[in-house]
N, C-alpha and C positions, 0 to 999 in steps of 0.2 A: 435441473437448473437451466433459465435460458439464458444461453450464449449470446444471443442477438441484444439484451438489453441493454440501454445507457449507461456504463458507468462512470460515476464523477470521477473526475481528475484526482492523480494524486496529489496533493498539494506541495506546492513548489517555494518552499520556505523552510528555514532553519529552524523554526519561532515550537519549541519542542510540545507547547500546549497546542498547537493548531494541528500539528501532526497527532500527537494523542489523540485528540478529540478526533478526528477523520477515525484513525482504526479502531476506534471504542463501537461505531455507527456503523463499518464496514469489513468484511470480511476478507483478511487476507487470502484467502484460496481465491478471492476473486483475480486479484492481482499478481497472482504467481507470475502470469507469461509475461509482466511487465518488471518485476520487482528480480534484482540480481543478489545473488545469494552468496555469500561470502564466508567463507570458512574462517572463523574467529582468529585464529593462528597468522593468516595471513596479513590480517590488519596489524 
C-alpha cells in the first residue's frame, strides 16, 4: 500500500449519512493513525 497517497478528509459533520457514505468508499485501516479508538465501556 502507498503511504504517500492523498487521502480525503474525514468528513467533519454529524449528518450520519455523509459519514456512512465516506466509509462505505474508504478504508478504515487507512485512517487508523488519525482515528482514536475508544473502548466501549468508557463511553
Amino acid at each position: 500500500m502507498n503511504k504517500k497517497r492523498q487521502k480525503d478528509p474525514i468528513p467533519d459533520t454529524d449528518d450520519r449519512e455523509v459519514i456512512a457514505e465516506f466509509w462505505d468508499t474508504h478504508s478504515i485501516a487507512d485512517y487508523l493513525d488519525e482515528l482514536t479508538v475508544v473502548d466501549p465501556k468508557d463511553v
